[in-house]
C-alpha positions as CSV (number, residue, x, y, z in Angstrom):
1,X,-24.9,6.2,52.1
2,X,-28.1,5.4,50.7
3,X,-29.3,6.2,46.8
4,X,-31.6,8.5,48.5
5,X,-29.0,10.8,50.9
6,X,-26.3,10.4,47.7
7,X,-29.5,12.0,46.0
8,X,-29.8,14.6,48.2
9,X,-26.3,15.3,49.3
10,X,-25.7,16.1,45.0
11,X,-28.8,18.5,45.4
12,X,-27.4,20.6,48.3
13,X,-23.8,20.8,47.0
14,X,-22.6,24.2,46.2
15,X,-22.9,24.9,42.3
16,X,-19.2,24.7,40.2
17,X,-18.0,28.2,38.8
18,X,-18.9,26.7,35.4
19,X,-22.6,25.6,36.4
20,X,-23.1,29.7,37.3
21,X,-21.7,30.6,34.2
22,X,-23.4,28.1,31.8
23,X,-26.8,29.0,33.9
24,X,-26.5,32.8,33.1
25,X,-25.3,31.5,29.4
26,X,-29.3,29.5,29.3
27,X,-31.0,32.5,31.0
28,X,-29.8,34.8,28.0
29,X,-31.4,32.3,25.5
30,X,-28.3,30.1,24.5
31,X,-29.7,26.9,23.8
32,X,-26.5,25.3,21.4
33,X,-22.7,25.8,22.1
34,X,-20.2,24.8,19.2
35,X,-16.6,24.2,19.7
36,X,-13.5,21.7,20.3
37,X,-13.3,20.2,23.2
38,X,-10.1,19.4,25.4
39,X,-9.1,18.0,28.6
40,X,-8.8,21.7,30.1
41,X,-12.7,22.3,29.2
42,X,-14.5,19.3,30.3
43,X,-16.2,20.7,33.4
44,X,-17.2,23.4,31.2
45,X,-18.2,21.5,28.6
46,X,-20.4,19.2,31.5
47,X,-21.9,22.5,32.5
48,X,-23.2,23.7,29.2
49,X,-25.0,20.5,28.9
50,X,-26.3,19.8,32.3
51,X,-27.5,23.6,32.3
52,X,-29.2,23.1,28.8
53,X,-27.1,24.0,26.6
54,X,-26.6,21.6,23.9
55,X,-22.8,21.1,23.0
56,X,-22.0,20.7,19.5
57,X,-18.8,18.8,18.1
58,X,-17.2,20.6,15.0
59,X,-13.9,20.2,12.7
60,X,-12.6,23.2,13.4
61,X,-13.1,25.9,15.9
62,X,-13.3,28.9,13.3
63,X,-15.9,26.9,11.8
64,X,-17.4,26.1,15.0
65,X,-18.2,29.9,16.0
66,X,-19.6,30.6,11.9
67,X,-22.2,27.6,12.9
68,X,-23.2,29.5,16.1
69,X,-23.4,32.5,14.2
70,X,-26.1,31.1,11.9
71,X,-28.0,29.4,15.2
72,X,-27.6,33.4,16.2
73,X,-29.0,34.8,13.4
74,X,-31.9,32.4,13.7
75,X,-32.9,32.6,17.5
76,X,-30.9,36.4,18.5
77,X,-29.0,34.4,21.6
78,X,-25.1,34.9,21.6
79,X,-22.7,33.2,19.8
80,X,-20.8,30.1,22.2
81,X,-17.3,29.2,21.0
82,X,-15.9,27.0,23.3
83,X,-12.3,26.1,22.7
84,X,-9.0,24.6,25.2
85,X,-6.2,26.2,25.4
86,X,-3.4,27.2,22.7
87,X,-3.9,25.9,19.0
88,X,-7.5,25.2,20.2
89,X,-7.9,28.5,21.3
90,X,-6.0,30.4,18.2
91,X,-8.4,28.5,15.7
92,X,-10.9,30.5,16.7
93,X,-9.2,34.0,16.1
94,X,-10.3,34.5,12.6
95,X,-14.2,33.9,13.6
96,X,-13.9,36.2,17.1
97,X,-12.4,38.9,14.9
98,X,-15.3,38.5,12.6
99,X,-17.6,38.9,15.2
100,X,-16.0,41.9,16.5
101,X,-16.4,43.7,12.7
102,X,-19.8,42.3,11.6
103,X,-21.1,42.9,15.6
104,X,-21.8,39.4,16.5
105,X,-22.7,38.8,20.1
106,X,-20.6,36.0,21.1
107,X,-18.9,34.2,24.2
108,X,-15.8,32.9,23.5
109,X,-15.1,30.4,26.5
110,X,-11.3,29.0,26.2
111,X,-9.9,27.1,29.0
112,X,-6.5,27.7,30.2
113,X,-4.2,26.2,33.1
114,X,-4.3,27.1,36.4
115,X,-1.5,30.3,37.3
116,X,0.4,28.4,39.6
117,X,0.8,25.6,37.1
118,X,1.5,28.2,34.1
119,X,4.4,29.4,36.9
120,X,6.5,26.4,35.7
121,X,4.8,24.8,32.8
122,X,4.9,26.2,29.3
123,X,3.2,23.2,27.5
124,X,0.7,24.9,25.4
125,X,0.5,27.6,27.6
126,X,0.0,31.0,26.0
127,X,-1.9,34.7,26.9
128,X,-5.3,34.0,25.9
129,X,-6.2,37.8,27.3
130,X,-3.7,39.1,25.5
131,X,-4.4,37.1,22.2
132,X,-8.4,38.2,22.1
133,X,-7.9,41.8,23.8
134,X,-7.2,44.0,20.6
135,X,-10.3,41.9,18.6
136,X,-13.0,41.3,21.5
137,X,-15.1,43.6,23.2
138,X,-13.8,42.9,26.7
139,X,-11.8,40.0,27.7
140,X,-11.8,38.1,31.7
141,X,-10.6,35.6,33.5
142,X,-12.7,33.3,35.2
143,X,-13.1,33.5,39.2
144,X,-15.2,31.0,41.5
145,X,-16.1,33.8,43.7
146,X,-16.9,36.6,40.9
147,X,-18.4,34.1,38.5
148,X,-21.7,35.3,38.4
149,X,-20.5,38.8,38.1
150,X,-18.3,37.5,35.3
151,X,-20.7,36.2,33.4
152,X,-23.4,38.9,34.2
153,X,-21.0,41.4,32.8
154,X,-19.6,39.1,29.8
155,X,-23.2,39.3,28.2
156,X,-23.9,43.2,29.2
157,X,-20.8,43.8,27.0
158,X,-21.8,41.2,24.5
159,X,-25.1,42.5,23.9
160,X,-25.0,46.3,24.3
161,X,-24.9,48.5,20.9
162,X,-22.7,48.1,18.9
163,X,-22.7,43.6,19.6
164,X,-19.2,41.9,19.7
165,X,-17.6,39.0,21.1
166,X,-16.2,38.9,24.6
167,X,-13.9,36.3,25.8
168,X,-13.9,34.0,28.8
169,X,-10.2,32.5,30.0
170,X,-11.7,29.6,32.2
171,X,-8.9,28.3,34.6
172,X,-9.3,23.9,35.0
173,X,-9.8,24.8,38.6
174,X,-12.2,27.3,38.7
175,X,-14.3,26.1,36.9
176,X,-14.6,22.7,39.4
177,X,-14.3,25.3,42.5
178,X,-17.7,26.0,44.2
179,X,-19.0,29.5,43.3
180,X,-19.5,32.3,45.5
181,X,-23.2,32.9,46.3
182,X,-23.3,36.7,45.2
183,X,-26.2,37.1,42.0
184,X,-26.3,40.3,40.4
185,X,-29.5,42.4,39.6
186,X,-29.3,45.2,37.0
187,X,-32.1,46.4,34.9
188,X,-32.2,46.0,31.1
189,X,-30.3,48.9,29.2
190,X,-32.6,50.9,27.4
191,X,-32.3,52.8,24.4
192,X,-31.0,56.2,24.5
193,X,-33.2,58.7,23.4
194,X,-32.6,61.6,20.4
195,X,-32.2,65.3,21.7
196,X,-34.9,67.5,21.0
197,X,-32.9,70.2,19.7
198,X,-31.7,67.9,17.3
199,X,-34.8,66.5,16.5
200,X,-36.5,70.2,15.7
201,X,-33.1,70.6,13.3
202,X,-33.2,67.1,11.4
203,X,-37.2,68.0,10.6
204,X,-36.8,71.1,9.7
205,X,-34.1,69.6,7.2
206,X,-36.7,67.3,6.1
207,X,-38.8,69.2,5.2
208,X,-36.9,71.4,3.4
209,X,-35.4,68.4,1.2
210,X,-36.1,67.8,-3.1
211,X,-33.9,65.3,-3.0
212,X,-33.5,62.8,0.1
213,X,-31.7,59.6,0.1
214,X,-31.3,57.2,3.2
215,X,-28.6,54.6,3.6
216,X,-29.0,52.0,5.9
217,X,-27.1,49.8,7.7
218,X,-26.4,46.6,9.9
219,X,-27.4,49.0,13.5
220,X,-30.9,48.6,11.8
221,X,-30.8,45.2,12.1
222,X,-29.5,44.6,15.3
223,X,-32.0,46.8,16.8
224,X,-35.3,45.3,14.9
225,X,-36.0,48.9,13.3
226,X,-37.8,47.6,10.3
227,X,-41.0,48.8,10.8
228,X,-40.0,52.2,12.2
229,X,-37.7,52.8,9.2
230,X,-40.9,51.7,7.0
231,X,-43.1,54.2,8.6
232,X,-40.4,56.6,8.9
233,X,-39.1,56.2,4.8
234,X,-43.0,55.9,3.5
235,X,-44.1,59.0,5.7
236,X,-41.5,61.5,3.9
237,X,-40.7,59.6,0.6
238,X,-37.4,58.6,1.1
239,X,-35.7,56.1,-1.1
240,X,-32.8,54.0,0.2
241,X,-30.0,51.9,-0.1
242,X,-28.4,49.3,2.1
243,X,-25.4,47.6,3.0
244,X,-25.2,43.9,2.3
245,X,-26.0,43.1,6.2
246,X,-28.9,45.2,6.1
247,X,-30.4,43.5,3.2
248,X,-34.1,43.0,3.6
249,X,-34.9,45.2,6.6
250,X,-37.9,46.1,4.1
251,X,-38.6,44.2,1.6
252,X,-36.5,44.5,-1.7
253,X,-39.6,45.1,-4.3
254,X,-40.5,47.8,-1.9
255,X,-41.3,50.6,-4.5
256,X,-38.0,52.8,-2.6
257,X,-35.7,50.2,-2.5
258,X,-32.4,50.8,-4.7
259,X,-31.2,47.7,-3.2
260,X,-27.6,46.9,-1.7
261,X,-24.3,48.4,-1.9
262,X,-21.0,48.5,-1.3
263,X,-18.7,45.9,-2.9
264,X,-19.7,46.5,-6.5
265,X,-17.7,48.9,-8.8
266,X,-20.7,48.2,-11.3
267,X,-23.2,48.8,-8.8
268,X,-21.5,51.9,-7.7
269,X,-21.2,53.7,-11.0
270,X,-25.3,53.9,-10.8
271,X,-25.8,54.6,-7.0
272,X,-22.7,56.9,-6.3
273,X,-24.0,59.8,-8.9
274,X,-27.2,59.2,-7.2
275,X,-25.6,59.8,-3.5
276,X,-24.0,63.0,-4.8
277,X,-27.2,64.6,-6.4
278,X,-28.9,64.3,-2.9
279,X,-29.6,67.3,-0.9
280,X,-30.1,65.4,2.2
281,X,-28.3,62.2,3.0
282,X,-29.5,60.0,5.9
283,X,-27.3,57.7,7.5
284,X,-29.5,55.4,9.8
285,X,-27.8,52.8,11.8
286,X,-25.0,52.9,9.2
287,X,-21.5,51.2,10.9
288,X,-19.4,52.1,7.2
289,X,-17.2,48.8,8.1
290,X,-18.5,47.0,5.2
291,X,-18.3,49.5,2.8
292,X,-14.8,49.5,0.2
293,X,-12.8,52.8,-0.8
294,X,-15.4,53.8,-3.4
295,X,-18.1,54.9,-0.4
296,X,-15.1,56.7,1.7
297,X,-16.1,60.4,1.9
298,X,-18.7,59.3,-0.2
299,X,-21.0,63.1,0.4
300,X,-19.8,66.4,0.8
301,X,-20.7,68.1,3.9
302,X,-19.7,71.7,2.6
303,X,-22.8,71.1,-0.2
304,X,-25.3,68.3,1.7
305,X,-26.9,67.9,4.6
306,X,-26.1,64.6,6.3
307,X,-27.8,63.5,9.6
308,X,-26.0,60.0,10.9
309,X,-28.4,58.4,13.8
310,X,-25.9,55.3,15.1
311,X,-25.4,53.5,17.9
312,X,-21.9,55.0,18.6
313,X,-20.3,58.2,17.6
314,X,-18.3,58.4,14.7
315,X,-14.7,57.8,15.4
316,X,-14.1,56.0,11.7
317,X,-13.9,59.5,9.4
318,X,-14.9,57.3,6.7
319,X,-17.6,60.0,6.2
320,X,-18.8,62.9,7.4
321,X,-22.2,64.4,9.0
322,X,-24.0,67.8,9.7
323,X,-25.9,66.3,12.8
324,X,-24.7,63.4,14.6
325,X,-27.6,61.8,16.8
326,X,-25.7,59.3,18.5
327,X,-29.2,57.0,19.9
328,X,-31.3,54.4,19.4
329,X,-32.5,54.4,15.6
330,X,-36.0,53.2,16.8
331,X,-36.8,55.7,18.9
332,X,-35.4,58.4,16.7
333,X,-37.2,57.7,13.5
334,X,-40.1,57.1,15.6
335,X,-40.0,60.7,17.1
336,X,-39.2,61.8,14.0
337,X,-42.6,60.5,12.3
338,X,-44.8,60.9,14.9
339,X,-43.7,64.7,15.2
340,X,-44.1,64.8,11.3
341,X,-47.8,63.6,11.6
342,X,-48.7,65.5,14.9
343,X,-47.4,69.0,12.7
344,X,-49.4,68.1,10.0
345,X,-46.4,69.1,8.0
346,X,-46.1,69.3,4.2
347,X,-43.5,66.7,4.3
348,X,-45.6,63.7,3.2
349,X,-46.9,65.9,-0.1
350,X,-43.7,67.2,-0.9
351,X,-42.6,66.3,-4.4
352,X,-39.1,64.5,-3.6
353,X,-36.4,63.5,-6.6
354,X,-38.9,65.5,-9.3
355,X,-36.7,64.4,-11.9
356,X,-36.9,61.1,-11.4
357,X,-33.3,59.6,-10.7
358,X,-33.9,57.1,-8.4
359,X,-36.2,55.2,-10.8
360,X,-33.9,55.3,-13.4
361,X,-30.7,54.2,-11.6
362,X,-33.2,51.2,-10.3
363,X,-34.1,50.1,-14.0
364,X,-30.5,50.6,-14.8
365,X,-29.3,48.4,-11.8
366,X,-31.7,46.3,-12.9
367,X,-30.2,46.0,-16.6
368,X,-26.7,46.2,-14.9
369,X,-27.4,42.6,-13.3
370,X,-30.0,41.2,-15.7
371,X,-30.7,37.3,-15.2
372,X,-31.1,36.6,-18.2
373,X,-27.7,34.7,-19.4
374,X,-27.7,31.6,-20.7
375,X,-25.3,30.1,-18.2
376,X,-22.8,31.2,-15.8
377,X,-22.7,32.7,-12.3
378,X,-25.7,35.5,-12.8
379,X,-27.6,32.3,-14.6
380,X,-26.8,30.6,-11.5
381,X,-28.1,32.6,-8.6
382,X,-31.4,33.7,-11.0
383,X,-31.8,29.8,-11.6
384,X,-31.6,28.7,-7.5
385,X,-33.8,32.1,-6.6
386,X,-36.3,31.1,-8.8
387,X,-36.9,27.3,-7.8
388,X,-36.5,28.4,-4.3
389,X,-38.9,29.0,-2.0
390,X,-39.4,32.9,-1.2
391,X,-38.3,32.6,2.3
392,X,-35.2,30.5,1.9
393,X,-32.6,31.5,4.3
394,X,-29.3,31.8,2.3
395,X,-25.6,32.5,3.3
396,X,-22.4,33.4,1.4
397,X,-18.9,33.1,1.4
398,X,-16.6,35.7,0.4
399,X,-15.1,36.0,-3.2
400,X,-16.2,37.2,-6.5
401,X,-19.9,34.9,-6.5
402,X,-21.0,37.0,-3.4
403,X,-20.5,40.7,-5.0
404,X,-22.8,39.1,-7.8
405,X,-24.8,37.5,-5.4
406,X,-25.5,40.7,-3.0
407,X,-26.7,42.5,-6.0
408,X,-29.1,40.1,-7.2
409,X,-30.6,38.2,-4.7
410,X,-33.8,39.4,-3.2
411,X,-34.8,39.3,0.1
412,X,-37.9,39.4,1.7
413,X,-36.9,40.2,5.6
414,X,-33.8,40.8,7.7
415,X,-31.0,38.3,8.0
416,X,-32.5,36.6,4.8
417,X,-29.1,36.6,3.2
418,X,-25.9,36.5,5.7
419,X,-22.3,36.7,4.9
420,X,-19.0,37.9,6.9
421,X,-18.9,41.5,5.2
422,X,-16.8,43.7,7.9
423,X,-14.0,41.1,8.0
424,X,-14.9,39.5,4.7
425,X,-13.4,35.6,5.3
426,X,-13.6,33.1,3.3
427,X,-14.6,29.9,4.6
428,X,-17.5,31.1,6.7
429,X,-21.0,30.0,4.3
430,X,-21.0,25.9,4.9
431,X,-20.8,26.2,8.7
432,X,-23.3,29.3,8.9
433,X,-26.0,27.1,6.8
434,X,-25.3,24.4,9.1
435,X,-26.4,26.7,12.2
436,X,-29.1,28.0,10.2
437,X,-30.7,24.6,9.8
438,X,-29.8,23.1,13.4
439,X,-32.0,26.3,14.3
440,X,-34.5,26.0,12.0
441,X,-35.2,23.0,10.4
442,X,-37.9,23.7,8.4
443,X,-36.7,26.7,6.4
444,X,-35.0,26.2,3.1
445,X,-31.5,26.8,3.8
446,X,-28.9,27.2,1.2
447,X,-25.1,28.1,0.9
448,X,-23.4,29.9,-2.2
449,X,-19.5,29.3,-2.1
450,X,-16.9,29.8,-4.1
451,X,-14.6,26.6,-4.7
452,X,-11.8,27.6,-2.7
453,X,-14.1,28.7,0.2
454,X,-15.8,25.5,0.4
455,X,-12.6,23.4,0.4
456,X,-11.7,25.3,3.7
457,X,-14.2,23.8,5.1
458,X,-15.3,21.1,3.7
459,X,-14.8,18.5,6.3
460,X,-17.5,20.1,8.3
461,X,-19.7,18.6,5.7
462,X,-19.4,15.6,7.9
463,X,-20.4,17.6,10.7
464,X,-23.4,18.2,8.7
465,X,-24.1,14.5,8.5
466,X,-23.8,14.0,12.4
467,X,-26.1,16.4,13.0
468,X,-28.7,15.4,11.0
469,X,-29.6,19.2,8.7
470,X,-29.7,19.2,5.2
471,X,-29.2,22.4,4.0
472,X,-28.5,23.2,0.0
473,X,-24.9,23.6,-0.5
474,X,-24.2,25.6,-4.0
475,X,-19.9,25.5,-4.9
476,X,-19.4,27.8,-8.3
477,X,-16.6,25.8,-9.8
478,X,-13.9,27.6,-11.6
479,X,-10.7,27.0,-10.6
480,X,-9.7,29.8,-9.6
481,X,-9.8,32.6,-6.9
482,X,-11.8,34.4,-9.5
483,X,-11.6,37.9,-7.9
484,X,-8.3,37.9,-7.2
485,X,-7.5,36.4,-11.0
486,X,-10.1,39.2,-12.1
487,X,-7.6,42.1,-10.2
488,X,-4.3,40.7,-10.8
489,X,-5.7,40.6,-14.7
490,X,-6.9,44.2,-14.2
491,X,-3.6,45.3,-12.7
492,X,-1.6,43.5,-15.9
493,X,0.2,41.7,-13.8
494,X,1.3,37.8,-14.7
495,X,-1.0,35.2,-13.5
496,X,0.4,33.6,-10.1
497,X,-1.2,31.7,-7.3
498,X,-5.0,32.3,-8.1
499,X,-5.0,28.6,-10.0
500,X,-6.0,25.3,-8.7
501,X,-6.9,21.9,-9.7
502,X,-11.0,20.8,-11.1
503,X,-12.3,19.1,-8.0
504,X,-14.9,16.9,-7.8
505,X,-17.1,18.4,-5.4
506,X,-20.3,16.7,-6.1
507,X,-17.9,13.8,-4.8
508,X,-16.9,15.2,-1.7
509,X,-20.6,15.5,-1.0
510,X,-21.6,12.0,-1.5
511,X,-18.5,10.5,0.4
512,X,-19.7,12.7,3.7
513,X,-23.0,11.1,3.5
514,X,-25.4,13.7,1.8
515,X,-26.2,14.0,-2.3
516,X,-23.9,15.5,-4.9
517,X,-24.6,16.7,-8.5
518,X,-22.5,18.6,-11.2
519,X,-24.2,20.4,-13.4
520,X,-23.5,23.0,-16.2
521,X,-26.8,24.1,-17.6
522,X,-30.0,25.7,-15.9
523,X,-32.0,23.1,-17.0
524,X,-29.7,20.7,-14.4
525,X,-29.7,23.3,-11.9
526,X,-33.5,23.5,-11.7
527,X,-33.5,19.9,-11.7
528,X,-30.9,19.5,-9.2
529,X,-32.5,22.3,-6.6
530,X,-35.8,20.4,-7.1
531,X,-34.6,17.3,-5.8
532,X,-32.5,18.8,-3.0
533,X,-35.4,20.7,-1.8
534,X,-37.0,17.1,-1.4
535,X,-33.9,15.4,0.2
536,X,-33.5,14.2,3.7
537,X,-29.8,14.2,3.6
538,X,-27.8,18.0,2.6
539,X,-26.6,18.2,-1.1
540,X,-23.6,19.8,-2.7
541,X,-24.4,20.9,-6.0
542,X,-21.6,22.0,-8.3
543,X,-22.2,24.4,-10.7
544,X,-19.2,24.3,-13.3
545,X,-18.4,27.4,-15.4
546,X,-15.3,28.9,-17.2
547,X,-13.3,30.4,-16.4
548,X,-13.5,34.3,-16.3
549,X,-16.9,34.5,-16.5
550,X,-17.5,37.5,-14.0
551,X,-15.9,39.9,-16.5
552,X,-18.1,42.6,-16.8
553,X,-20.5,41.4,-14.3
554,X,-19.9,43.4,-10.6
């Protein structure tokens, strides 16, 4: 056969089950996959490449699916974790359950042996389905026929309110076997629209309230509701707090701002008060999943009126409500403004919060995490945020640092500042900073983790290298799981396993191929940001302090 008729035999050849799947993947907006490979997801692997798809080679799959979860954040495209089958495959549990808590979009494509093979060989060979059922979304098995269907449906799931991860078993065969030829069509989803009985009701609460108070949550975020909840919040005066994930969805000098909550005792001792004194509480896109025991129950129905606009209903109990509106936050606050203005109602010049409580619970948040200490973690994250550009992109880990760290860092716009805060694991900071500057290179991209986080991961620094991004990498070095030291100190119980050894991290980053600094003063720490804002290669600063120094501080 000539080059010519090989050419155009290959062009007429039916596509592979994984070519339709990795095409519907590209047409959704996925332009990088992350993952392990293995000899069971090579064709898959070949498809995501040849489609587009750009396949990127991690440490570890867990660490994998928090880099495509900071290329998410960046572009909005789902998450693709590709991993083989068995140990490859249970890596990745910890991240997929993530994304099912914090509402992560994500494909998790595993690959898995054929049935008759798993019939008599037990190599390796587990329940994928039944491993990723009870923490995904919706979970399927590849079929050559049905593969369009598959992954038409996959990315519905994926993508519909509230997001989550949806799983892919990929048989070796399949995905070499020619697809059928069927192509679904089905119209976007749109958002569902508010009642208008319950519309009249939650305005004629408005307008009746002294003392409104909105909290605001990651739904708000997912849907891009910023400027209706700005038009919405300014319209009738409404000031507002929001859970870590919602963090900038208005800007955080905006004059009715209280800033974030959830995680902070301290914090809490200055907003809860402020939650109770409210006649009218507003819960708009608020999924309470990131929230600890203090915000359980945290208004009283029998007392307040509490309208919850979400994307689902509330099956939690974690708090009540006098009006569910179970629709699109957009269009709700929208309807709800534009009715305001087209009633010329007194809303807008009614006095709210006459006494003046929310000002003074933001000057004494404010005081509460004052950044002003001469060294230490608060004299940390005021030191970075100030030589820092204004739109830096930052990411945390989990651990006593990001409590501090939520309270105090400001943020400009959504998704500024991103951390695992439904599932709250530890090890998730590097690789999201990673994603976030594969995605966009020329942010400012930083990572805050605690020492123990970053050694979970700190081979992916390497992966950091390969790729060529050079994000900021901040490590607060105390030796300790300082949180847990901090409870088990609380609790007066004897100190056990929250000790470890004084690492050299600074080390660790210059043996990986980027820059590493210790430092122990601000002075350094300016210095040190400086240079790594310049640097064309990432840099692990380690900022050394003693050891319980987050006494008193969240």
């Amino acid at each position: 056969m000539t080059e010519t008729n090989s050419a155009a035999a290959a062009a007429t050849d039916p596509l592979r089950a994984a070519d339709v799947l990795a095409q519907r993947l590209y047409a959704a907006g996925c332009r990088h996959a992350f993952g392990m490979p293995g000899g069971e997801v090579l064709t898959l692997v070949d498809a995501l490449t040849k489609a587009g798809i750009s396949f990127h080679l991690a440490k570890h799959e867990n660490s994998a699916g928090f880099m495509g979860e900071g290329v998410h954040h960046s572009d909005g495209a789902p998450v693709i974790l590709v991993a083989t089958l068995g140990p490859g495959a249970l890596n990745g549990v910890n991240v997929v359950a993530n994304a099912h808590q914090d509402h992560v979009p994500m494909l998790v494509l595993t690959g898995c042996v054929d049935t008759v093979e798993a019939a008599t060989y037990t190599h390796q060979v587990l329940d994928h389905q039944a491993v990723f059922a009870p923490i995904t979304k919706a979970s399927y098995r590849l079929d050559a026929e049905a593969a369009g269907v598959i992954a038409d449906k996959a990315l519905r799931v994926a993508t519909q309110p509230r997001n989550g991860p949806v799983h892919i078993d990929v048989p070796i065969s399949v995905a070499d076997a020619p697809a059928g030829t069927h192509r679904p069509c089905l119209a976007p989803a749109r958002a569902t629209q508010p009642q208008p009985a319950d519309l009249a009701q939650a305005r004629a609460w408005l307008a009746e309230a002294d003392r409104p108070l909105a909290v605001i949550g990651l739904d708000a975020v997912a849907e891009d509701a910023g400027a209706s909840l700005r038009a919405f919040l300014e319209h009738y005066q409404i000031p507002f707090v929001t859970s870590y994930k919602a963090k900038g969805i208005l800007p955080e000098d905006h004059p009715l701002c209280l800033g974030g909550a959830g995680l902070s005792p301290l914090a809490d001792r200055h907003l809860l008060p402020l939650v109770r004194e409210a006649d009218l509480i507003l819960a708009l896109g608020y999924d309470p999943i990131e929230m600890r025991p203090g915000w359980r129950n945290a208004w009283d129905c029998s007392r307040q009126r509490v309208i919850d606009v979400c994307a689902e209903d509330n099956t939690h109990y974690m708090h009540s409500a006098s009006l569910t509106v179970v629709a699109g936050l957009a269009p709700s606050l929208r309807a709800l403004t534009l009715g305001a203005q087209l009633t010329d109602d007194a809303a807008q010049a009614h006095a709210r919060w006459p006494d003046g409580q929310p000002e003074a619970a933001r000057g004494a948040l404010a005081a509460a995490f004052a950044a002003d200490a001469d060294w230490g973690p608060a004299a940390i994250i005021a030191e970075c945020q100030s030589a820092l550009p204004v739109d830096t992109l930052a990411t945390a880990d989990s651990g006593a640092h990001r409590i501090l760290l939520s309270q105090m860092w400001r943020c400009q716009e959504p998704r500024a500042l991103i951390q695992s805060s439904g599932l709250c694991t530890m090890g998730c900071a590097v690789p999201m900073a990673i994603g976030r500057k594969l995605a966009e290179p020329q942010r400012t991209v930083v990572s805050f983790s605690g020492d123990a986080g970053f050694l979970m991961v700190a081979g992916e620094l390497s992966t950091a290298a390969e790729l060529g991004v050079a994000p900021i990498f901040v490590v607060f070095v105390d030796a300790s799981l300082a949180l847990i030291d901090l409870k088990q100190r609380q609790r007066r119980l004897d100190n056990a396993g929250v000790d470890f050894g004084l690492h050299d991290f600074a080390a660790m980053g210059r043996a990986f191929g980027g820059n590493g600094v210790r430092v122990r003063d601000r002075d350094c720490l300016r210095a040190a940001m400086n240079e790594a804002q310049q640097a064309k290669h990432f840099t692990v600063i380690a900022a050394e302090f003693d050891r319980e120094a987050y006494d008193g501080l969240i």
